[in-house]
TIDO-23361 format. One record per residue (C-alpha): x, y, z; residue in one letter. Coordinates in pm, whole numbers, plus 50000, padded with zeros to 5 digits. Last residue first. Layout:
residues N
+-------+-------+-------+----+
:     u :     v :     w : aa :
+-------+-------+-------+----+
:     X :     Y :     Z :  A :
...
+-------+-------+-------+----+
END
This chain:
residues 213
+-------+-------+-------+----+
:     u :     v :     w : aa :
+-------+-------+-------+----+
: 55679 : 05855 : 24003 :  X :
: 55834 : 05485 : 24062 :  X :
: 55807 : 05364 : 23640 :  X :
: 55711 : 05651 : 23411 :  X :
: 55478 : 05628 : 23120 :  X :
: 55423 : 05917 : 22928 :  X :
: 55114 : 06084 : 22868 :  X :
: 54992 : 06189 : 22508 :  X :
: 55022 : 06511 : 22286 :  X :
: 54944 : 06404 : 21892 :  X :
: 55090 : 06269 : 21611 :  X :
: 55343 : 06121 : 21791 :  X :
: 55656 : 06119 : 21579 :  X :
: 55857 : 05751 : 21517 :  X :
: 56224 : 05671 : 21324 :  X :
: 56308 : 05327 : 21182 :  X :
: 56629 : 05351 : 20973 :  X :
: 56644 : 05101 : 20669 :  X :
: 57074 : 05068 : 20582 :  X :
: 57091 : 05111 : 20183 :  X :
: 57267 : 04908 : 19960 :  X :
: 57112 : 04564 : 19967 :  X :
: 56776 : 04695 : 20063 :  X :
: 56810 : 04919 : 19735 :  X :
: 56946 : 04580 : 19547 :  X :
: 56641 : 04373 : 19619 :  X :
: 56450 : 04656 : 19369 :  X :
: 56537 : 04462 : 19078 :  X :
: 56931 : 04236 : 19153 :  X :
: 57088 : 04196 : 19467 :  X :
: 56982 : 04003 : 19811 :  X :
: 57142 : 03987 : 20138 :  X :
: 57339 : 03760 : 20303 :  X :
: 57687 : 03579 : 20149 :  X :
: 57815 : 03275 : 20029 :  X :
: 57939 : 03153 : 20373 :  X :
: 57557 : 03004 : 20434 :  X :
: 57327 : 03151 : 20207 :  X :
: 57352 : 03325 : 19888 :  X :
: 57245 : 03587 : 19668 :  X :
: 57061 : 03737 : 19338 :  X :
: 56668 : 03843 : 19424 :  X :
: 56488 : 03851 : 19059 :  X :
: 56479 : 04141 : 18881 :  X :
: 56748 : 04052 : 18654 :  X :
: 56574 : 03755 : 18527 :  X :
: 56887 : 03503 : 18505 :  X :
: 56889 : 03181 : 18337 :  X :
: 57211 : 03041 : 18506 :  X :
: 57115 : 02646 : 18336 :  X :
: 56804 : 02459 : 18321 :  X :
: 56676 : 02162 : 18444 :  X :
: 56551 : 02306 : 18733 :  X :
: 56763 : 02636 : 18845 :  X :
: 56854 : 02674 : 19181 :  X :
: 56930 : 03071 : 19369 :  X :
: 56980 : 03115 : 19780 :  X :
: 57105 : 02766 : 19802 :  X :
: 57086 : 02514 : 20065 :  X :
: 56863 : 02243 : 19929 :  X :
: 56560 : 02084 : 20140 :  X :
: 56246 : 02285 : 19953 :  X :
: 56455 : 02256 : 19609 :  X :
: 56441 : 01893 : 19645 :  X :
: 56138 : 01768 : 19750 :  X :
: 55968 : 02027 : 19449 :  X :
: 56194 : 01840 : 19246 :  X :
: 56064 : 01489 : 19330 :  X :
: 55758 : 01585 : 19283 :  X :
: 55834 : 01740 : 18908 :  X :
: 55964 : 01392 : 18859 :  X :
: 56193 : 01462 : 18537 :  X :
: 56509 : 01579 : 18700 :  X :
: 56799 : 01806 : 18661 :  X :
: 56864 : 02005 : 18956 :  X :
: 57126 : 02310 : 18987 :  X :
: 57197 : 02468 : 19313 :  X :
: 57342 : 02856 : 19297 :  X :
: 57534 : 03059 : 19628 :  X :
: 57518 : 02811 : 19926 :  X :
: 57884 : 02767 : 20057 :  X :
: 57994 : 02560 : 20355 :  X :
: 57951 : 02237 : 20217 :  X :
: 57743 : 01900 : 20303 :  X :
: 57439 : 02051 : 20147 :  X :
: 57464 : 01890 : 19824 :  X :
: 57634 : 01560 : 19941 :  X :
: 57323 : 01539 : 20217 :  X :
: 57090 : 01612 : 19913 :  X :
: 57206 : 01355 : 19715 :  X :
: 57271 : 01090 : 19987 :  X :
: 56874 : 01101 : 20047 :  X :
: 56780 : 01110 : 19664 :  X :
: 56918 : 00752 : 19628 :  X :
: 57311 : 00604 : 19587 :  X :
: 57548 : 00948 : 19529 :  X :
: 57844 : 00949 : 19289 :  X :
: 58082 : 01246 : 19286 :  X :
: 58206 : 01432 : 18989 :  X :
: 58419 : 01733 : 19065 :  X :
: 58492 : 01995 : 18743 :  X :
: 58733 : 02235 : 18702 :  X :
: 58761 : 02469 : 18485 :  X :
: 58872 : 02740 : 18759 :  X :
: 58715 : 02904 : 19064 :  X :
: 58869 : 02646 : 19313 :  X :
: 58610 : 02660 : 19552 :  X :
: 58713 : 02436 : 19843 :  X :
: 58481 : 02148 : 19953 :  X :
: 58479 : 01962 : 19625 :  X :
: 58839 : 01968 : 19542 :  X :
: 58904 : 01953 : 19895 :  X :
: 58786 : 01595 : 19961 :  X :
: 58510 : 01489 : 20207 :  X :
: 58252 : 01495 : 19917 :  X :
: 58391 : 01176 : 19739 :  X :
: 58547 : 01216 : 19385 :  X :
: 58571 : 00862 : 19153 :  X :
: 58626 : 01174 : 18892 :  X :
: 58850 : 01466 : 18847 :  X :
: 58757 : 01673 : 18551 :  X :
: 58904 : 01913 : 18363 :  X :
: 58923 : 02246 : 18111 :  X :
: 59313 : 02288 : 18068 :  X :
: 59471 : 02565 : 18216 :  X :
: 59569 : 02898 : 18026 :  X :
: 59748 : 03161 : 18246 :  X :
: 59991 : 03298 : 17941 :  X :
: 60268 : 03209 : 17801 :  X :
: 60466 : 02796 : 17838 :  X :
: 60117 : 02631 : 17678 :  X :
: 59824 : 02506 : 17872 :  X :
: 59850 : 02392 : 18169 :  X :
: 59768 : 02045 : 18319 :  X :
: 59479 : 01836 : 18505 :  X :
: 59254 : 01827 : 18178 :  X :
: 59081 : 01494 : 18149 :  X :
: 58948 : 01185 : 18361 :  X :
: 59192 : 01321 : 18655 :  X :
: 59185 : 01049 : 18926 :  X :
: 59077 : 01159 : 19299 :  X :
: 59225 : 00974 : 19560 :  X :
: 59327 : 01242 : 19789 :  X :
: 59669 : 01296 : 19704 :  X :
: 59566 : 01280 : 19285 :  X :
: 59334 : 01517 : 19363 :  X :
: 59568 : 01771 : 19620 :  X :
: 59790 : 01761 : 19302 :  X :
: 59564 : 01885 : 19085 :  X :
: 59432 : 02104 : 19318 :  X :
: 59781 : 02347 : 19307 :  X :
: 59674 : 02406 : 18936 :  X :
: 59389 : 02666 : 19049 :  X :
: 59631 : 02808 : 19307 :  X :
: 59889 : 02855 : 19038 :  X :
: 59640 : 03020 : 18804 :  X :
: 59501 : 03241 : 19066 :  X :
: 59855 : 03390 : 19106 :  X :
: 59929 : 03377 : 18783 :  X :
: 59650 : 03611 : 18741 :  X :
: 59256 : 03637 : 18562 :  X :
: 59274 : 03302 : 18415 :  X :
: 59333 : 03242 : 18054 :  X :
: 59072 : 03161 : 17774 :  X :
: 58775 : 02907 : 17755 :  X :
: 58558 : 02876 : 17441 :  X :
: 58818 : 03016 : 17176 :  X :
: 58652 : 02999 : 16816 :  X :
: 58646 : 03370 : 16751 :  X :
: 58956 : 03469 : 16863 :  X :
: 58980 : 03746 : 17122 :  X :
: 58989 : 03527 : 17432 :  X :
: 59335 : 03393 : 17281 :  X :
: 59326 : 02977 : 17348 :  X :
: 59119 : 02695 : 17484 :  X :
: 58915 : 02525 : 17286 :  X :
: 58663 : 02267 : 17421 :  X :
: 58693 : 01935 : 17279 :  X :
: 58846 : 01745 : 17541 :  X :
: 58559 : 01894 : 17791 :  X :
: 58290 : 01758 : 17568 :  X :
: 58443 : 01371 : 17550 :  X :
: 58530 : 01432 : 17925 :  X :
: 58150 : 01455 : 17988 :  X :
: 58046 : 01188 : 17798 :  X :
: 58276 : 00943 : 18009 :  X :
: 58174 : 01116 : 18371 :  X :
: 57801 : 01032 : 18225 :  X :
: 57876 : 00695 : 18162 :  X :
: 58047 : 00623 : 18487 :  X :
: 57757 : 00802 : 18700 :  X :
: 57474 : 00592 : 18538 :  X :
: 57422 : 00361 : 18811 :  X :
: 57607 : 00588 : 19074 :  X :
: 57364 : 00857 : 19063 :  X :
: 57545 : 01191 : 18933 :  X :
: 57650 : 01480 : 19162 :  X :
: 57835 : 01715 : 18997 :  X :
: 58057 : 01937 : 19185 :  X :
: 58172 : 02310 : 19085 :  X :
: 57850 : 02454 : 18910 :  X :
: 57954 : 02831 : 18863 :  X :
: 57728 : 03044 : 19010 :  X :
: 58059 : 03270 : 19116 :  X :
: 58202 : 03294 : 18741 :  X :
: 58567 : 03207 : 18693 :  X :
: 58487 : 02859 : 18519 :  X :
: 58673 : 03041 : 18221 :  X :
: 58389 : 03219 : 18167 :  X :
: 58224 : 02920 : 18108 :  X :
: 58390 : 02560 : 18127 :  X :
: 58193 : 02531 : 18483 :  X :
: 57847 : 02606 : 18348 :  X :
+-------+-------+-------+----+
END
């Protein structure tokens, strides 16, 4: 999800949260696939990510690596820019992330990817709803119990469960939190865009009540 589109897209999944036993093996499988995405000219066929929308975006994009490195992250792959033209940055990953720092409390809207270890289910859905934005939630799991717990406590206006941005277009689009109110998408976009107006007629003649006459 976050090497899509450039990792420009707002459902983007910005932090993974992987349980510590198996969190260094994942990280490692997961910097094997983001070494061997191709960046280059969106118009050519085999080009997975291309540039960023502006140097202005791409400069705040590569200002995290730094802020990483500051806070303690370490860059398992990417961290760099591509070429001398154009606003092409490297698909990456910072690992051995904690939730505190900004590369998983800011949204960087790039190819960038935050790994952070969590101990038991508890710590994972503290991590997960220790931000300020609530747009998309993504749970993979194989205790259907476990994900009902889970998707009743996240944050998140939209979660997929083990599954990626599957969208029915129908379906209510939206955020909580500082990702929004309201609801697009079906006939959730006509509340969206229209402002409801509540106005009464008495269908027939009737007293009035007055207070001191």
């Amino acid at each position: 999800m976050i090497y899509s589109l450039n990792g420009e897209r707002c459902t983007s999944s910005s932090r993974l949260l992987v349980q510590d036993t198996i969190y260094d093996e994942v990280c490692a499988r997961v910097a094997e696939v983001a070494k061997r995405i191709k960046v280059g000219h969106p118009l050519a066929p085999e080009t997975v990510v291309g540039p960023l929308i502006h140097p202005e975006h791409e400069a705040k994009v590569l200002s995290y690596f730094d802020k990483a490195r500051e806070e303690g992250a370490t860059i398992a792959v990417g961290g760099e820019k591509i070429g001398e033209k154009g606003c092409y940055v490297a698909p990456t990953l910072f690992t051995q992330a904690t939730n505190d720092m900004a590369i998983a409390q800011e949204e960087i809207f790039g190819p960038v990817l935050t790994a952070i270890p969590f101990k038991d289910e508890d710590e994972a859905l503290a991590l997960a709803n220790n931000v300020q934005y609530g747009l998309a939630a993504y749970l993979w799991t194989n205790d259907l119990n476990r994900a009902m717990r889970m998707t009743d406590e996240l944050e998140a206006g939209m979660m997929w469960v083990n599954s990626e941005n599957i969208r029915h277009l129908p379906a209510p689009f939206g955020g909580v939190k500082a990702s929004g109110i309201g609801r697009d998408g079906g006939d959730w976009s006509f509340d969206f865009y229209m402002e409801t107006v509540n106005v009464s007629f008495p269908r027939a003649a009737h007293k009035t009540p007055k207070l001191g006459g």
